[in-house]
PDB file of N, CA, C and O in Angstrom:
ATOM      1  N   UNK A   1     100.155  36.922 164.776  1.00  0.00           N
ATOM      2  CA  UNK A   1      99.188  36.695 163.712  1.00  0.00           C
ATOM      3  C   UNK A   1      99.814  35.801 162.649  1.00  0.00           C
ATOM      4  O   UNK A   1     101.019  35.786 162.399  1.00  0.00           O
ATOM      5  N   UNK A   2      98.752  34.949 161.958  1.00  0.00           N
ATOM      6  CA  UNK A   2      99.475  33.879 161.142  1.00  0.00           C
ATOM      7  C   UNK A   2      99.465  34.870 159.585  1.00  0.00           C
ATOM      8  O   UNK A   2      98.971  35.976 159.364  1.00  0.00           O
ATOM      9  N   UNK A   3     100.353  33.778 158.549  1.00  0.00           N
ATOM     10  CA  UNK A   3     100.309  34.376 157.725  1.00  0.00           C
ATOM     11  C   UNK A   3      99.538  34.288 156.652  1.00  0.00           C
ATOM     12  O   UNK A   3      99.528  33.128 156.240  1.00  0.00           O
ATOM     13  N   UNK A   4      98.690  35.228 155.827  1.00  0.00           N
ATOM     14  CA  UNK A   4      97.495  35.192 155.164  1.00  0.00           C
ATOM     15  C   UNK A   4      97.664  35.096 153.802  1.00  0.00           C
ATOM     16  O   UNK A   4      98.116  36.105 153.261  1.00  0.00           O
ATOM     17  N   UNK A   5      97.367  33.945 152.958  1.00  0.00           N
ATOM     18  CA  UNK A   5      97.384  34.150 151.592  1.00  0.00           C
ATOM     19  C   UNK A   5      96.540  34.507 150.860  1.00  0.00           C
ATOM     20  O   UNK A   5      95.488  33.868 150.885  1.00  0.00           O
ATOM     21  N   UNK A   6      96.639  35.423 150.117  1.00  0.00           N
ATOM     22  CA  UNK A   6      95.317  36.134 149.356  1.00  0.00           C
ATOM     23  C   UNK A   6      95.749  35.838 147.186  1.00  0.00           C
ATOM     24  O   UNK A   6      96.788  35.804 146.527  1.00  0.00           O
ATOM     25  N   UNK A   7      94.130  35.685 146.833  1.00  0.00           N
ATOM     26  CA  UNK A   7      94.720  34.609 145.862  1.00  0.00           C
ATOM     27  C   UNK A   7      93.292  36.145 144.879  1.00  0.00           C
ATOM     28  O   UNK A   7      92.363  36.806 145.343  1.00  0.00           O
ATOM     29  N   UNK A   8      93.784  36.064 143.757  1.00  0.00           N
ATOM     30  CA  UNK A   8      92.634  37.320 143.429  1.00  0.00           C
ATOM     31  C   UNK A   8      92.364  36.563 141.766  1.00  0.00           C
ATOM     32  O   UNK A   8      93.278  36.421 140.953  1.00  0.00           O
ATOM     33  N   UNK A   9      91.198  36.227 141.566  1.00  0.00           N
ATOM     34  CA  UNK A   9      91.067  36.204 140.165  1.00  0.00           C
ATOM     35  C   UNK A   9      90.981  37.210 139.257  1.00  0.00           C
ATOM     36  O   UNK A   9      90.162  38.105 139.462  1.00  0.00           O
ATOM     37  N   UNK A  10      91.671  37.232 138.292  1.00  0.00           N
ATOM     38  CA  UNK A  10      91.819  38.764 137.598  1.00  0.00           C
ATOM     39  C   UNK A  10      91.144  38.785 136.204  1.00  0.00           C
ATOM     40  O   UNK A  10      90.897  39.842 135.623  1.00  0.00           O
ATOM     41  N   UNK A  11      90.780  37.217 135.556  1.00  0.00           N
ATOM     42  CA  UNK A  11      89.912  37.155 134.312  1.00  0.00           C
ATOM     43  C   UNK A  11      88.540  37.873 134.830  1.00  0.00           C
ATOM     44  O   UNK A  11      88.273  38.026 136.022  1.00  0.00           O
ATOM     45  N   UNK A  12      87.714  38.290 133.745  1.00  0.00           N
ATOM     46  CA  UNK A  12      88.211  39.219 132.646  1.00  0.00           C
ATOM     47  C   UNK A  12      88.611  40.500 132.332  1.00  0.00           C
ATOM     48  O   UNK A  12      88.646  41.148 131.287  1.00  0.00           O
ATOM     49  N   UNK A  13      88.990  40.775 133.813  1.00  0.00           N
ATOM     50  CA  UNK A  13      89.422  42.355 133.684  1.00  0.00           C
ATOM     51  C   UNK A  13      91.150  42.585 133.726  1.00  0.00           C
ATOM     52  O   UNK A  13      91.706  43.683 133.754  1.00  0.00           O
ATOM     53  N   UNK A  14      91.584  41.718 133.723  1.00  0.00           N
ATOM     54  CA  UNK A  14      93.003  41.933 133.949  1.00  0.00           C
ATOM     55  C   UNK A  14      93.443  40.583 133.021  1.00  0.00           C
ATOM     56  O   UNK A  14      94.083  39.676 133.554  1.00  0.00           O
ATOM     57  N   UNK A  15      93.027  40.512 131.500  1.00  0.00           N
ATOM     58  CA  UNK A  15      93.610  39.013 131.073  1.00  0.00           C
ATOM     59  C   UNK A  15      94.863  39.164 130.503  1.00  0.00           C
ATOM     60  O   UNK A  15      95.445  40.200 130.180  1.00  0.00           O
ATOM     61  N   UNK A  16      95.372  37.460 130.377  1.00  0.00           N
ATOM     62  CA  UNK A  16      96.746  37.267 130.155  1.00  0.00           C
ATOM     63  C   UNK A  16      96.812  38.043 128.343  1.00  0.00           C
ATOM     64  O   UNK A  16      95.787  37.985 127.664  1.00  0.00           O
ATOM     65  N   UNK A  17      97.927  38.623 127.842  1.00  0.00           N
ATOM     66  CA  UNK A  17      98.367  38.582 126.721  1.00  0.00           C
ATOM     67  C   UNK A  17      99.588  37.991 126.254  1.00  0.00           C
ATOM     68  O   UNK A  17     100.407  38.705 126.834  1.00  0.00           O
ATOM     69  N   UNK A  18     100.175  37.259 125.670  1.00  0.00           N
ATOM     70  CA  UNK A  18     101.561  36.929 125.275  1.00  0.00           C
ATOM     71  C   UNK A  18     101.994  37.325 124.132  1.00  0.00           C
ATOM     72  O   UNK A  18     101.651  36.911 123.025  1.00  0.00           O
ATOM     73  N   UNK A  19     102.976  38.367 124.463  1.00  0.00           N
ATOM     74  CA  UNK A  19     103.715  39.055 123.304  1.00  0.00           C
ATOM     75  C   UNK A  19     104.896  37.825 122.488  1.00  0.00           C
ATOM     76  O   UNK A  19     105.601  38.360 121.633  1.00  0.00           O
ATOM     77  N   UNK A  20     105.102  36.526 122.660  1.00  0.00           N
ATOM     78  CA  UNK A  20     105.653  35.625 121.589  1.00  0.00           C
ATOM     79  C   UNK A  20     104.469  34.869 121.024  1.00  0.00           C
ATOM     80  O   UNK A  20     104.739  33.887 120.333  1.00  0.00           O
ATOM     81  N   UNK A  21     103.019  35.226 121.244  1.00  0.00           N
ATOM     82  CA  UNK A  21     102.276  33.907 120.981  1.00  0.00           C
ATOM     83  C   UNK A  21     102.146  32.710 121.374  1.00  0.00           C
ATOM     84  O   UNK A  21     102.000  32.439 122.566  1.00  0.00           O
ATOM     85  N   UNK A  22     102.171  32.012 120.638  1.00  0.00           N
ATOM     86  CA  UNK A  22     102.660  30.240 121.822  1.00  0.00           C
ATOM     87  C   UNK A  22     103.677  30.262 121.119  1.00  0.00           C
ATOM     88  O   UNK A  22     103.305  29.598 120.151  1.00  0.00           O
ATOM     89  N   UNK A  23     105.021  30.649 120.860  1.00  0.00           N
ATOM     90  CA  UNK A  23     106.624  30.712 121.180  1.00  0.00           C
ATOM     91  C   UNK A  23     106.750  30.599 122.164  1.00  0.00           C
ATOM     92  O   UNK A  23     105.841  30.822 122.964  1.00  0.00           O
ATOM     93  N   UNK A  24     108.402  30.051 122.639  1.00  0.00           N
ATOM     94  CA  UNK A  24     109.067  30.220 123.946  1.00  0.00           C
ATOM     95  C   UNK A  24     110.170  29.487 123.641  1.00  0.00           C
ATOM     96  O   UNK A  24     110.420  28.345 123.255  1.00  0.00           O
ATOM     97  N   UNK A  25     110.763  30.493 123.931  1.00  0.00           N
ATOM     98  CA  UNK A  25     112.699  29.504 123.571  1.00  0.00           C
ATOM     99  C   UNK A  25     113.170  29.212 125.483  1.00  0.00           C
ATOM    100  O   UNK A  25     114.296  28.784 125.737  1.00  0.00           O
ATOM    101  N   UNK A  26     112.250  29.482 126.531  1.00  0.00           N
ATOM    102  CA  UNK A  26     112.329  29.733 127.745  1.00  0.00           C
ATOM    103  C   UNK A  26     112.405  27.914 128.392  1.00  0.00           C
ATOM    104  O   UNK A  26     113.421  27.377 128.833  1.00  0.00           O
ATOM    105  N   UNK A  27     111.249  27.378 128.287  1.00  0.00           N
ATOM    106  CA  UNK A  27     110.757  26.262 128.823  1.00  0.00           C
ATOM    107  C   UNK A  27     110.780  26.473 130.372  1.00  0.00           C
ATOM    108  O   UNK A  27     111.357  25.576 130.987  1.00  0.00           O
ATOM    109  N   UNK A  28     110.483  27.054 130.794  1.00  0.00           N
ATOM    110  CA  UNK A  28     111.040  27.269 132.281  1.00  0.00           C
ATOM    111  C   UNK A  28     110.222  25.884 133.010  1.00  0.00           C
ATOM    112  O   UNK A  28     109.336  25.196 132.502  1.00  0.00           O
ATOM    113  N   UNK A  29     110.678  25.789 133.988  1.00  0.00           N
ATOM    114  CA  UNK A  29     110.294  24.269 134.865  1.00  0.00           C
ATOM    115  C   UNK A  29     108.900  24.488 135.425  1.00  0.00           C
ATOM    116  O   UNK A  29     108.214  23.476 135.283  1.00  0.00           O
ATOM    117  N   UNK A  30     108.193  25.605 136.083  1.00  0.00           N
ATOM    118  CA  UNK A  30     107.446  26.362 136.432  1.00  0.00           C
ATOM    119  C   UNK A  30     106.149  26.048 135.696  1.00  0.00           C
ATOM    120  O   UNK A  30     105.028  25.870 136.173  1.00  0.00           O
ATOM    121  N   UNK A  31     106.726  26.011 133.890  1.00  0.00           N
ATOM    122  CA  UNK A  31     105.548  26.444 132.778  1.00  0.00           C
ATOM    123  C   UNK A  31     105.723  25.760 131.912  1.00  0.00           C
ATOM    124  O   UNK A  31     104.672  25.242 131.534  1.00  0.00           O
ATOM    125  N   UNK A  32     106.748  25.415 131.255  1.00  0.00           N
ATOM    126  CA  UNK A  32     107.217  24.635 129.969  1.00  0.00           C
ATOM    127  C   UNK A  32     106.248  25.083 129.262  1.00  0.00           C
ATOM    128  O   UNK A  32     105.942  24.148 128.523  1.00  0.00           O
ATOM    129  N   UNK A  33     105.789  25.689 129.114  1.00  0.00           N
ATOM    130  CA  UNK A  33     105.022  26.541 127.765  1.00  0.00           C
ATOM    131  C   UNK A  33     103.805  26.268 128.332  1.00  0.00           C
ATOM    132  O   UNK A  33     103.039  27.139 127.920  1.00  0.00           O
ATOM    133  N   UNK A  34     103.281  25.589 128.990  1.00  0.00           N
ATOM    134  CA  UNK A  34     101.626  25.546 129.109  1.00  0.00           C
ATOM    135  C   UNK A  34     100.811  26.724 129.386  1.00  0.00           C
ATOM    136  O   UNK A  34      99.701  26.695 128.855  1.00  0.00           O
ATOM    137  N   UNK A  35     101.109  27.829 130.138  1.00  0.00           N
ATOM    138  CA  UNK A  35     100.221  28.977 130.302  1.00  0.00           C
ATOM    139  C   UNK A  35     100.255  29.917 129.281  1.00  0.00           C
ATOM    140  O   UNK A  35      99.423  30.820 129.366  1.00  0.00           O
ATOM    141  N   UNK A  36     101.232  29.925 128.070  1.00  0.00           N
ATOM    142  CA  UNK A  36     100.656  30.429 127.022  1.00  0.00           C
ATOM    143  C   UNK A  36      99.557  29.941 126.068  1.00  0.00           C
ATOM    144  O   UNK A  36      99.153  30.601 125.111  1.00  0.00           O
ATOM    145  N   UNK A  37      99.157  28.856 126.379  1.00  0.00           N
ATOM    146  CA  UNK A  37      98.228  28.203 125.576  1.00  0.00           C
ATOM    147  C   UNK A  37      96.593  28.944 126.180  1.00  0.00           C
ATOM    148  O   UNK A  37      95.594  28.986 125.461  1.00  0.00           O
ATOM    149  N   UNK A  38      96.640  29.482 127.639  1.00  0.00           N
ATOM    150  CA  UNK A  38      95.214  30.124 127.895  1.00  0.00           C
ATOM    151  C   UNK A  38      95.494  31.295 127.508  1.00  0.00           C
ATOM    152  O   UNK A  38      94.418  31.783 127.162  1.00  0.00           O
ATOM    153  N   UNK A  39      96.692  32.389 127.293  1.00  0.00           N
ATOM    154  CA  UNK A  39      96.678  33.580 126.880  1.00  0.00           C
ATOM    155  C   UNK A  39      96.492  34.302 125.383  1.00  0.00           C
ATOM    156  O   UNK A  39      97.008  33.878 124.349  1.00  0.00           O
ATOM    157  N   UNK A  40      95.988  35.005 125.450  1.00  0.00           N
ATOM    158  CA  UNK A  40      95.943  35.804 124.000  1.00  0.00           C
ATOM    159  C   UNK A  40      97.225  36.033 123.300  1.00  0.00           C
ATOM    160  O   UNK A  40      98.269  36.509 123.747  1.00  0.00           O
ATOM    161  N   UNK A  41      96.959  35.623 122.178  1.00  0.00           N
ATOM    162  CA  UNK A  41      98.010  35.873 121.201  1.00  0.00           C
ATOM    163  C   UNK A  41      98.466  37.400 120.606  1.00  0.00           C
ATOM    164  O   UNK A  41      97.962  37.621 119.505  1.00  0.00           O
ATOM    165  N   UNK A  42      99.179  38.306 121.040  1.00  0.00           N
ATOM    166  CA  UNK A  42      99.212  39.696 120.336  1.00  0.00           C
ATOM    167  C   UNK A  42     100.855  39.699 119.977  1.00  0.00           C
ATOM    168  O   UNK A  42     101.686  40.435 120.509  1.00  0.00           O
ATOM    169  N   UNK A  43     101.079  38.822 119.076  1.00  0.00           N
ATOM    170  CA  UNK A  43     102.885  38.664 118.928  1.00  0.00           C
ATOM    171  C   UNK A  43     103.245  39.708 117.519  1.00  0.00           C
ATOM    172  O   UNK A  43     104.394  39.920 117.129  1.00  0.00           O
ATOM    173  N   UNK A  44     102.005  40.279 116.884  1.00  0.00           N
ATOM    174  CA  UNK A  44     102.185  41.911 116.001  1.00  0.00           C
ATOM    175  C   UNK A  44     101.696  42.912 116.658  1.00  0.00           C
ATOM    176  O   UNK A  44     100.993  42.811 117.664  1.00  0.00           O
ATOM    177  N   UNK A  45     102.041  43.929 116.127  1.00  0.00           N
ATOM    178  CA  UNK A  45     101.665  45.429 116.837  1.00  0.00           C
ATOM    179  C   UNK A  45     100.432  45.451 116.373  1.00  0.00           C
ATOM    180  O   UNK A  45      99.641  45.670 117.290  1.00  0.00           O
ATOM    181  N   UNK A  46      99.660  45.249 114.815  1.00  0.00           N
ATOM    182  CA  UNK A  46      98.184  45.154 115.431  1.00  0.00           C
ATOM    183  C   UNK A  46      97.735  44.473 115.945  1.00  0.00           C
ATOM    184  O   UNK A  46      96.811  44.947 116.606  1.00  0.00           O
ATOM    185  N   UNK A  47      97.928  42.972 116.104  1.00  0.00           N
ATOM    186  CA  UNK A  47      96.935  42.734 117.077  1.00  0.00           C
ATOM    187  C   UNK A  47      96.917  43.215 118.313  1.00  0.00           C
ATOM    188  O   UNK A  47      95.850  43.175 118.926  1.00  0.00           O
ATOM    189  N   UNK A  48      98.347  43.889 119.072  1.00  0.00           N
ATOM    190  CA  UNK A  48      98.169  44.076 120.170  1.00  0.00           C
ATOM    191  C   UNK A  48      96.753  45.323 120.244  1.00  0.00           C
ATOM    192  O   UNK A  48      95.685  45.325 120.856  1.00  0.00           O
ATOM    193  N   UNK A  49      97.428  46.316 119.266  1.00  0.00           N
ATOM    194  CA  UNK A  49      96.501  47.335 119.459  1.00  0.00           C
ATOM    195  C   UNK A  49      94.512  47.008 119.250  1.00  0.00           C
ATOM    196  O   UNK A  49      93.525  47.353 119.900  1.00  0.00           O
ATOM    197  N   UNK A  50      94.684  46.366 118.273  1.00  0.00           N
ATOM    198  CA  UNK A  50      93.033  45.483 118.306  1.00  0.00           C
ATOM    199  C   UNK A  50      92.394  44.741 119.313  1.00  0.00           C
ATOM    200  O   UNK A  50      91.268  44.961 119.759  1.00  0.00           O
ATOM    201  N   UNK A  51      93.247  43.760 119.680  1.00  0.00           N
ATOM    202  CA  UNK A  51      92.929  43.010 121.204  1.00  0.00           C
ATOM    203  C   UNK A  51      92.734  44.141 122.420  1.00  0.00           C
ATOM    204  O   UNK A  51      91.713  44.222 123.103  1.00  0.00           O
ATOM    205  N   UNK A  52      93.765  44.894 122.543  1.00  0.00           N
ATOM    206  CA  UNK A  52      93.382  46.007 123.862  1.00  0.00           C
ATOM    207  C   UNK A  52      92.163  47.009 123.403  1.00  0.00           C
ATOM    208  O   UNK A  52      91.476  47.680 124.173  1.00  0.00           O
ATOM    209  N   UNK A  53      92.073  46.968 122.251  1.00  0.00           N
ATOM    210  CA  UNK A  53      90.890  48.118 122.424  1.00  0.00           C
ATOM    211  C   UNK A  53      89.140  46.891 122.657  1.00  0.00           C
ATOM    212  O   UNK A  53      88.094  47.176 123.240  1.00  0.00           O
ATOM    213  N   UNK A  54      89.421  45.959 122.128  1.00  0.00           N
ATOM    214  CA  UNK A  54      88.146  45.229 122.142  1.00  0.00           C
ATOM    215  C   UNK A  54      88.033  44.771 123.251  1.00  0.00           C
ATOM    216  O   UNK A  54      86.872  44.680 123.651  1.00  0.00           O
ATOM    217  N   UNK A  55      89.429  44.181 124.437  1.00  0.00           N
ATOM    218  CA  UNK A  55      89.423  44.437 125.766  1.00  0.00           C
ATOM    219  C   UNK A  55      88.608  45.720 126.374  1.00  0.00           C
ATOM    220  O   UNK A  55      87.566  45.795 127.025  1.00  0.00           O
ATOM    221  N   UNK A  56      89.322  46.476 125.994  1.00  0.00           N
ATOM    222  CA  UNK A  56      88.501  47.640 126.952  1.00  0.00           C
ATOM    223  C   UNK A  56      87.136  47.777 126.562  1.00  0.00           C
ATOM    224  O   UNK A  56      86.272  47.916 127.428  1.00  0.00           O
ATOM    225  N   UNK A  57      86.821  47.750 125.215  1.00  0.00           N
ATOM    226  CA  UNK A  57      85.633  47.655 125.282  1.00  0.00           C
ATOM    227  C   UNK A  57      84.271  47.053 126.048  1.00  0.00           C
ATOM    228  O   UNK A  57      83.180  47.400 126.501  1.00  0.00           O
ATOM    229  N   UNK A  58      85.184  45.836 125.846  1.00  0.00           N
ATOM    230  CA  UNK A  58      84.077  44.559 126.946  1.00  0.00           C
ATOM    231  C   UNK A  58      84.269  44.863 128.251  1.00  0.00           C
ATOM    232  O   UNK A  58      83.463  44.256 128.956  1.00  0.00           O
ATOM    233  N   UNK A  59      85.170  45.707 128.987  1.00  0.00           N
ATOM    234  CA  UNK A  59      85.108  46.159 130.376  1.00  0.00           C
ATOM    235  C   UNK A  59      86.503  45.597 131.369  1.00  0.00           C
ATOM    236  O   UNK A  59      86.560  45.472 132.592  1.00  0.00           O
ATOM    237  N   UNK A  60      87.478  45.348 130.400  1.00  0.00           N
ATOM    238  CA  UNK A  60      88.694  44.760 130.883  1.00  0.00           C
ATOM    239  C   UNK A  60      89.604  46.616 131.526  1.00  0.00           C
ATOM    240  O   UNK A  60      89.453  47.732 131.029  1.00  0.00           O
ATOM    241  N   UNK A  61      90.035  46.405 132.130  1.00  0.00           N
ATOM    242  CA  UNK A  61      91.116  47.533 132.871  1.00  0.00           C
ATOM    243  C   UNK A  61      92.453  47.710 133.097  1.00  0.00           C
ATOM    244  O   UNK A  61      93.097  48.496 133.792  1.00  0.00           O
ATOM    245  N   UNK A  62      92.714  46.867 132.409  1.00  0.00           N
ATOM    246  CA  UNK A  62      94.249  46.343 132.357  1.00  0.00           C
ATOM    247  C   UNK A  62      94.336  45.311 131.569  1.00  0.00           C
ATOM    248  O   UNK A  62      93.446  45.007 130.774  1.00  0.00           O
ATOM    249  N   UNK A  63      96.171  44.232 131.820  1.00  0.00           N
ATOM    250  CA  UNK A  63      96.159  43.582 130.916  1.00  0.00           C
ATOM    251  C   UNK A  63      97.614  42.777 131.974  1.00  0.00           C
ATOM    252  O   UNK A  63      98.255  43.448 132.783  1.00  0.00           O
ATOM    253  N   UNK A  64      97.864  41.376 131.732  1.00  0.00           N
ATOM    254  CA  UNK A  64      99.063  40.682 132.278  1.00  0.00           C
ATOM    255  C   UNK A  64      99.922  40.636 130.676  1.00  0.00           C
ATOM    256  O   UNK A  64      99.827  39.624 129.983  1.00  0.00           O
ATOM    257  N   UNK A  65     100.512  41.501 130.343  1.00  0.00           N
ATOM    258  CA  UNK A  65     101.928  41.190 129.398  1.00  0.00           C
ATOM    259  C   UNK A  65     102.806  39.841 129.852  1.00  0.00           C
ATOM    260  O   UNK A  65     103.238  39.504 130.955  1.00  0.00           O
ATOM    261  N   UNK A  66     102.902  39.095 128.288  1.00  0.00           N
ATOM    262  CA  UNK A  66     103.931  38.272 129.159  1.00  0.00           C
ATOM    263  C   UNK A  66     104.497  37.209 128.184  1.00  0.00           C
ATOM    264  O   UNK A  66     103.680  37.487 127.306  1.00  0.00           O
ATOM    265  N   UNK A  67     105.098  36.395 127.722  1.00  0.00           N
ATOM    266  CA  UNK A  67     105.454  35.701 127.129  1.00  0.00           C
ATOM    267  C   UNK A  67     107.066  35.153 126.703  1.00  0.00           C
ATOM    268  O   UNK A  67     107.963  35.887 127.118  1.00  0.00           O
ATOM    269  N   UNK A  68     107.382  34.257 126.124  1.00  0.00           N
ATOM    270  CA  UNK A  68     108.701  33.789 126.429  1.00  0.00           C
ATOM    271  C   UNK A  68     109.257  34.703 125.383  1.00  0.00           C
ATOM    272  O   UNK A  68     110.470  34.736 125.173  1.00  0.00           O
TER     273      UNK A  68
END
């Protein structure tokens, strides 16, 4: 059997958050910062906590943490 790639869109139930904001002391070759520019900004403890609850509200179930 060959091998199967499975590709899953996860907006809007699983969206990106970035805990630096658009920071990144990283640049990685991969990203050089560009995929923090589609993610949510939660780089204070409230916004994180505000953004996840208005997430869940709208019907989100999770969340991708992530940032440089």
């Amino acid at each position: 059997m060959g091998k199967v790639f499975k590709a899953y869109y996860v907006w809007p139930r699983f969206p990106s958050l970035s805990l630096s904001g658009r920071a990144c002391s990283l640049s990685c070759k991969h990203c050089n910062r560009v995929y923090l520019r589609d993610m949510i900004d939660v780089s204070s403890p409230d916004k994180k906590i505000k953004v996840c609850r208005e997430l869940k509200e709208t019907g989100a179930v999770g969340v991708l943490w992530s940032g440089g």
